[in-house]
C-alpha positions as CSV (number, residue, x, y, z in Angstrom):
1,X,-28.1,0.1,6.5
2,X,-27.8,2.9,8.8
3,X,-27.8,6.7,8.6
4,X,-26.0,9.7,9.4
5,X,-26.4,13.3,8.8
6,X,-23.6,15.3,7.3
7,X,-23.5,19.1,6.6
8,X,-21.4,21.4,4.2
9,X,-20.9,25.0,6.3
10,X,-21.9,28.2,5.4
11,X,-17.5,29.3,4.8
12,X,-18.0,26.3,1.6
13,X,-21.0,27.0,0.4
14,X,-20.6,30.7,-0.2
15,X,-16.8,29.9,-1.4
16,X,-16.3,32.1,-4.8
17,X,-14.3,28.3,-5.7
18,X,-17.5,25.9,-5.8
19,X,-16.7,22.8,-3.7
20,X,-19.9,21.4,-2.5
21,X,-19.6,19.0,-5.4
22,X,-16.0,17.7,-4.6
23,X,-17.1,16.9,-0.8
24,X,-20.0,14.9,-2.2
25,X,-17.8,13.4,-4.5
26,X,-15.7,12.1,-1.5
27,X,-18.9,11.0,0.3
28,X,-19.9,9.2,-2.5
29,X,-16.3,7.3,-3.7
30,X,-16.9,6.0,-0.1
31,X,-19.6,4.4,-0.4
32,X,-22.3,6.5,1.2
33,X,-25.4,6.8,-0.5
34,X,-27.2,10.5,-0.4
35,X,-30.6,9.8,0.3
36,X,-31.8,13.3,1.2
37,X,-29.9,16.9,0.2
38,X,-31.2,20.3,0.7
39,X,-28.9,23.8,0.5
40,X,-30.7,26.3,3.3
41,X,-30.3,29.0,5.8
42,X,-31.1,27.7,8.8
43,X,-33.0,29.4,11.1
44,X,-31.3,30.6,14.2
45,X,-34.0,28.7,17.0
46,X,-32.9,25.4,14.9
47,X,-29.4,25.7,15.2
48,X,-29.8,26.6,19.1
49,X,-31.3,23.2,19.2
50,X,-29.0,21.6,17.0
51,X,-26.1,22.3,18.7
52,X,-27.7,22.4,22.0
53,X,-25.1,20.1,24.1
54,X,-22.9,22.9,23.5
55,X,-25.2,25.6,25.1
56,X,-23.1,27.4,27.6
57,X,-19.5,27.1,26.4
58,X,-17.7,30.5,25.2
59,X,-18.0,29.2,21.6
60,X,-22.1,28.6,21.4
61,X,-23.1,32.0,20.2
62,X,-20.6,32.4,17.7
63,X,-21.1,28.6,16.7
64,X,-24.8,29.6,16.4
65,X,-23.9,33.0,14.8
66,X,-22.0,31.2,12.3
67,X,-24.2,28.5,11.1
68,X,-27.4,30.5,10.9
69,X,-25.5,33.5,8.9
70,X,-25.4,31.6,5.7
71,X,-26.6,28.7,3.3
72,X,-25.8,25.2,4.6
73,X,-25.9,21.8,2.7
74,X,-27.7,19.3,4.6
75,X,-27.9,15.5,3.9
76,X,-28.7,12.1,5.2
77,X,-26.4,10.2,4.1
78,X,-26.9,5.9,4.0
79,X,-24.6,3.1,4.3
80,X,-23.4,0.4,6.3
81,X,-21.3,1.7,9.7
82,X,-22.1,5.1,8.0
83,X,-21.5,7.2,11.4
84,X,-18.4,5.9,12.1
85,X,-17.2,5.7,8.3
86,X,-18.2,9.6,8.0
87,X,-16.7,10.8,11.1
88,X,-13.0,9.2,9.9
89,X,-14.1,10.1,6.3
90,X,-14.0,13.8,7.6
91,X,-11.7,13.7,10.0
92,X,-10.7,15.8,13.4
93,X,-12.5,18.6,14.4
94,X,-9.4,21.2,14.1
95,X,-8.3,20.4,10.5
96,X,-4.6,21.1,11.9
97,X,-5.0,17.7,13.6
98,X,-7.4,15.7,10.6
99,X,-5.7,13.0,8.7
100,X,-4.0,13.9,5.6
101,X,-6.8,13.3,3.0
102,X,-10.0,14.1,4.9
103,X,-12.3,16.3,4.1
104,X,-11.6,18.7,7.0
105,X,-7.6,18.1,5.9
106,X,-8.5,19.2,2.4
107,X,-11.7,21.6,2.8
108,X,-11.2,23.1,6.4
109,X,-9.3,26.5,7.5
110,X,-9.5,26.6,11.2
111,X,-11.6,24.6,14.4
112,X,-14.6,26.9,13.6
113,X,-14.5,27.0,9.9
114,X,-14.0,23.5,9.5
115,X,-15.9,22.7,6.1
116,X,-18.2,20.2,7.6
117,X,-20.0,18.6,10.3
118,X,-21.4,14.9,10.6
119,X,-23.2,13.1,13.9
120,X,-20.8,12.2,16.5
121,X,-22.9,8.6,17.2
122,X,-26.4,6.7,16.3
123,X,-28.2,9.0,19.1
124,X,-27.1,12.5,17.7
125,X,-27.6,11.1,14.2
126,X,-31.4,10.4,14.9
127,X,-31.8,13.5,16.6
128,X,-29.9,15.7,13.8
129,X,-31.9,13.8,10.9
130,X,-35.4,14.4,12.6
131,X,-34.2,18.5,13.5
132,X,-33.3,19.0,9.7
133,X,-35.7,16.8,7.7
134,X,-38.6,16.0,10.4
């Protein structure tokens, strides 16, 4: 089995429509198994970590900004393949380019407020699971 870590962002987690449990109902219908799931606000020196690579580029400090203004769903998620699965489970970054069906297709409204993030590979998976759950 491997793991991944998945997030639900601050835009659907303060939606007046709750959709936290349709996501996870995706997540789950595809096989992943939620091993771990807190809703916090993140503080803002862990999500200048967190998103660290992307120190630098014009969209960092309202990338940080963003995640750190609001309640976040965080979860390590278990299955086999289960970075790769997620990251075609929730599709391209900008949902204008996602799959039809994905979660960004169905949940996201532009390339910032996308709905969700998940681990890019096994390294930033490991890295994001020990940042959020130690």
């Amino acid at each position: 089995m491997q793991q991944t870590y998945f997030m639900i962002k601050p835009e659907i987690v303060a939606a007046k429509e709750q959709k936290i449990g349709d996501i996870l109902a995706i997540v789950n219908r595809a096989g992943f198994r939620i091993t771990r799931l807190a809703m916090r606000t993140m503080p803002r020196e862990l999500v200048e970590d967190f998103y660290g690579e992307h120190r630098g580029k014009p969209f960092y400090g309202e990338l940080v900004e963003y995640i750190a203004g609001g309640p976040v769903v965080t979860v390590r998620l278990e299955r086999e393949g289960a970075v790769a699965a997620l990251r075609e489970l929730i599709g391209a970054t900008n949902p204008q380019d996602a799959a039809i069906g994905t979660i960004r297709d169905l949940f996201g409204a532009s390339l910032q407020n996308n709905a969700v993030h998940a681990s890019a590979n096994p390294e930033d998976a490991a890295r994001e699971l020990a940042l959020i759950f130690g």
